[in-house]
Backbone as numpy.savetxt, mean C-alpha at the origin, in Angstrom:
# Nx Ny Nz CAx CAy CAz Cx Cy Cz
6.78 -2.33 -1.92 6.36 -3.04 -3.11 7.48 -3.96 -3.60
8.49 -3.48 -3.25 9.64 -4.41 -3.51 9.70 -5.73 -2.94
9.59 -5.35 -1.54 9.19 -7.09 -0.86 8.26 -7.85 -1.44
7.20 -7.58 -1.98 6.01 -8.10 -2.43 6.51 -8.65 -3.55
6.97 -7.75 -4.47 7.44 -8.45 -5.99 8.95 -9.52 -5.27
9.72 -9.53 -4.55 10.77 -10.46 -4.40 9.98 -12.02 -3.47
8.95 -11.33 -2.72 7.92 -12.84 -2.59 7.15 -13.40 -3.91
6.48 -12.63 -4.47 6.01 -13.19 -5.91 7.19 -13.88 -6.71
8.03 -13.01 -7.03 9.31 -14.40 -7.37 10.08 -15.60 -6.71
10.24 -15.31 -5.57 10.63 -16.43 -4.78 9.31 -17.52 -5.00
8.14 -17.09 -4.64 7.11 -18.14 -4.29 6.05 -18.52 -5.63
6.75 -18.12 -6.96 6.25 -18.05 -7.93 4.86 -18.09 -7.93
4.31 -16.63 -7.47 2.60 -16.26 -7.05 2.94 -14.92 -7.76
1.46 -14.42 -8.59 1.35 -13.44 -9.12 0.26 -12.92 -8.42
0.22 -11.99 -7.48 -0.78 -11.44 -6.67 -1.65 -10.42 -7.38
-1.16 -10.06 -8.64 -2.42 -9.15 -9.68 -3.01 -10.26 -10.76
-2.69 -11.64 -10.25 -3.89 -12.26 -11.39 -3.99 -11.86 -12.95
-2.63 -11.67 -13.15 -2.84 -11.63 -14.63 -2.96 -10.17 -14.73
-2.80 -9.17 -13.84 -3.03 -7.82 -14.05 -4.74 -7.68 -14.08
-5.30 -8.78 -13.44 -6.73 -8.44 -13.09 -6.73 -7.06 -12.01
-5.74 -7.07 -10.97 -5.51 -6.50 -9.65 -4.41 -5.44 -10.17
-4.71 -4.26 -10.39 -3.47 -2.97 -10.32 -3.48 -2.67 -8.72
-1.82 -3.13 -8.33 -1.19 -2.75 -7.30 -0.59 -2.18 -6.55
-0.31 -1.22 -6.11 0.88 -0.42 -5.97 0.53 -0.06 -3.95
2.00 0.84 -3.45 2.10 1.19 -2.47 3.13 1.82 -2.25
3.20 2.59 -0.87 4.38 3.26 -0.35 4.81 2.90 1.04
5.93 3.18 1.31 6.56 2.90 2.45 8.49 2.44 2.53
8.64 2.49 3.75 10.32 2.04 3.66 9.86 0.66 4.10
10.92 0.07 3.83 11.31 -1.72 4.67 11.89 -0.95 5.47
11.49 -1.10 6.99 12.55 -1.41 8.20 12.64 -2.72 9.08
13.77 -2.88 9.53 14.07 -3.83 10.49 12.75 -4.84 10.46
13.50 -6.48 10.88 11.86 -7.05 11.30 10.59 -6.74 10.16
10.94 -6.48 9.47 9.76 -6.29 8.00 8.80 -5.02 8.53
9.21 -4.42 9.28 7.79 -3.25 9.44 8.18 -2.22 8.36
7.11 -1.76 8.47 7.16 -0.90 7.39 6.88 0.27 7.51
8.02 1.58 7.08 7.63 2.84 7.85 7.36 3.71 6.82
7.42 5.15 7.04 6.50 6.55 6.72 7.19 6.55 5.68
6.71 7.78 4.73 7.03 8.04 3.76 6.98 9.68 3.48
7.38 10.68 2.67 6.81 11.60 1.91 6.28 11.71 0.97
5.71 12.55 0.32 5.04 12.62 -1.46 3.99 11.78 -1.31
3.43 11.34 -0.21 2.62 10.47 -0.18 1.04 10.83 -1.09
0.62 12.34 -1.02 -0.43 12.60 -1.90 -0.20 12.21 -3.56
1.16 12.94 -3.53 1.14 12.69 -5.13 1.23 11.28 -5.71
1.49 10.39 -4.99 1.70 9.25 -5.27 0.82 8.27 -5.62
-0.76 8.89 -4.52 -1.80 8.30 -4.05 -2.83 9.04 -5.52
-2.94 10.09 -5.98 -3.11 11.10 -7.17 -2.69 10.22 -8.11
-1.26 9.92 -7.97 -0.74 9.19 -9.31 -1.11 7.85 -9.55
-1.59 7.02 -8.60 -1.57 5.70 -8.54 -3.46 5.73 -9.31
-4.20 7.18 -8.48 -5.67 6.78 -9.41 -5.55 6.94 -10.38
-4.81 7.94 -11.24 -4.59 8.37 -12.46 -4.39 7.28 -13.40
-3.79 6.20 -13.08 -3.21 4.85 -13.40 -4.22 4.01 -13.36
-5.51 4.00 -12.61 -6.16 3.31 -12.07 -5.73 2.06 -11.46
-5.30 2.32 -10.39 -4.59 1.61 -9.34 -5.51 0.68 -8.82
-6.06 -0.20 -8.69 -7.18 -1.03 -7.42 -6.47 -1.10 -6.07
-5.49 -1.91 -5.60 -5.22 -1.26 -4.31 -3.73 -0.59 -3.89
-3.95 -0.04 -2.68 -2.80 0.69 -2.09 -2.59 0.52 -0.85
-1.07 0.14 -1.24 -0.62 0.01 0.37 0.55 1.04 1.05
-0.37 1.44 2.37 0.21 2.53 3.15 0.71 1.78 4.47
1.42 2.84 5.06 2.06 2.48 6.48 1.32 2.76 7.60
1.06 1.94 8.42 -0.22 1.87 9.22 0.63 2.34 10.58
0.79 3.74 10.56 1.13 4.57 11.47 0.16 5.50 12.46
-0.78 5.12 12.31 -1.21 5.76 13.13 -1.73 5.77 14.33
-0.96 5.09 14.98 -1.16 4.92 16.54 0.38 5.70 16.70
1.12 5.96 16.01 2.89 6.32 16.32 2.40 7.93 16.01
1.91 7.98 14.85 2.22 9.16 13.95 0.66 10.05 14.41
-0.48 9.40 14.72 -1.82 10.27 14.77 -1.66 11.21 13.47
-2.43 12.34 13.61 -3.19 12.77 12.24 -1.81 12.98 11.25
-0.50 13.66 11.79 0.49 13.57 11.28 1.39 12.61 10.52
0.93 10.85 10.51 1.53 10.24 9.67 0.71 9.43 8.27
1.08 8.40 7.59 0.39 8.60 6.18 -0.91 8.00 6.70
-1.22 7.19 6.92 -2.30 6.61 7.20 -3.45 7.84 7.36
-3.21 8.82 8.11 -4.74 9.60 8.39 -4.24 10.63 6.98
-2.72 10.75 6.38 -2.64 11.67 5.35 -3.76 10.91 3.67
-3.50 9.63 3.92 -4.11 8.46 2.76 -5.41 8.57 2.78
-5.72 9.23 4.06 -7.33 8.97 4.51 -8.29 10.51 3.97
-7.09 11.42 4.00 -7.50 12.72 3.75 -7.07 12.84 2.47
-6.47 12.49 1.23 -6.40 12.82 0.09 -7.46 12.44 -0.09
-7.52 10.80 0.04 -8.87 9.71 -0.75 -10.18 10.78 -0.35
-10.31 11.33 0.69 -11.82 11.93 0.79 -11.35 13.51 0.20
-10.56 13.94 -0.13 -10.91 15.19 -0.53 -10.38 15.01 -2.21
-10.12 14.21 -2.83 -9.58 14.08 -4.34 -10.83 12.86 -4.37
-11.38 12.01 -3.68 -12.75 11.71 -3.99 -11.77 10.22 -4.66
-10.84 9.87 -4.24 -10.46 8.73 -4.88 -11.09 6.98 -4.54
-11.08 6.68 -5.62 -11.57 5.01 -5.47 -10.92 4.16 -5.33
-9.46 4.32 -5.70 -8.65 2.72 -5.19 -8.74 2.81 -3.48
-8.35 1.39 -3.50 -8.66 0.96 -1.63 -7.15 1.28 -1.52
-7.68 1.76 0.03 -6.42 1.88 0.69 -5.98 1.04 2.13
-5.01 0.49 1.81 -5.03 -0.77 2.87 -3.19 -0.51 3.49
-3.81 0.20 4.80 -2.66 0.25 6.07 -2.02 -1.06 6.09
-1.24 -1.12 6.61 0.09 -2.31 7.14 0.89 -2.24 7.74
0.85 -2.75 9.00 2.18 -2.96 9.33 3.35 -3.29 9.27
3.38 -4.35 8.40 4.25 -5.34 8.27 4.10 -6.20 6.69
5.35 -6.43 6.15 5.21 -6.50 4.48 4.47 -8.00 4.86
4.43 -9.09 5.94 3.32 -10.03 6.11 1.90 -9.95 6.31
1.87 -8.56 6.79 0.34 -8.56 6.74 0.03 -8.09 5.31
1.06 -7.34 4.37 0.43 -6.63 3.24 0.34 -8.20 2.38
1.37 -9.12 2.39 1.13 -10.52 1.36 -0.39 -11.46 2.26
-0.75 -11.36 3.10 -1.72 -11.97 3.73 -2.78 -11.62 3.10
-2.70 -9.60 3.12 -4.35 -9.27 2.50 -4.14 -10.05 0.73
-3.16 -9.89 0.38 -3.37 -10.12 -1.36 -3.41 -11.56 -1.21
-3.11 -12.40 -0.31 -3.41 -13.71 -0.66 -4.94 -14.23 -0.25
-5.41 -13.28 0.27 -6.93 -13.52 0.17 -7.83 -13.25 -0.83
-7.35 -12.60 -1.94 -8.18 -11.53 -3.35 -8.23 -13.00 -3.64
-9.73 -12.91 -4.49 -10.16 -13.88 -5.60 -9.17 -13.80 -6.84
């Protein structure tokens, strides 16, 4: 989320529209902008609906990690806590500014 907010300032773009869009996500910056795993990932994902979050961005591990990394963990809170913000995997902090530069 940090990359995201240091592109919104560099490129003076507000990707929540005025706070139309509640944003949030998890992950490390590594190398080359990918973006890796995390822990606490439930509580985070818990905390972010609580907030009413609209979207979330996770680390799209799961071709590395299978059921063991966040991506299938993001997939199993949201269906068993019954949550509604979207959850949107990524590889790479370019693909996460790509999806928000497509939101109305």
């Amino acid at each position: 989320m940090t990359g995201i907010g240091l592109y919104e300032e560099t490129n003076a773009i507000d990707f929540s529209d005025g706070g139309r869009h509640k944003i949030a996500g998890s992950g490390t910056m590594e190398e080359y902008g990918y973006v890796g795993s995390v822990g606490g990932l439930e509580q985070k994902l818990l905390g972010a609906e609580a907030a009413k979050v609209d979207l979330f961005f996770v680390p799209a591990d799961y071709d590395w990690l299978g059921e063991e990394g966040n991506e299938a963990e993001a997939a199993r809170v949201q269906k068993e806590h019954g949550l509604k913000l979207r959850i949107i995997p990524v590889e790479t902090l370019e693909e996460a500014i790509a999806y928000l530069k497509q939101l109305d």
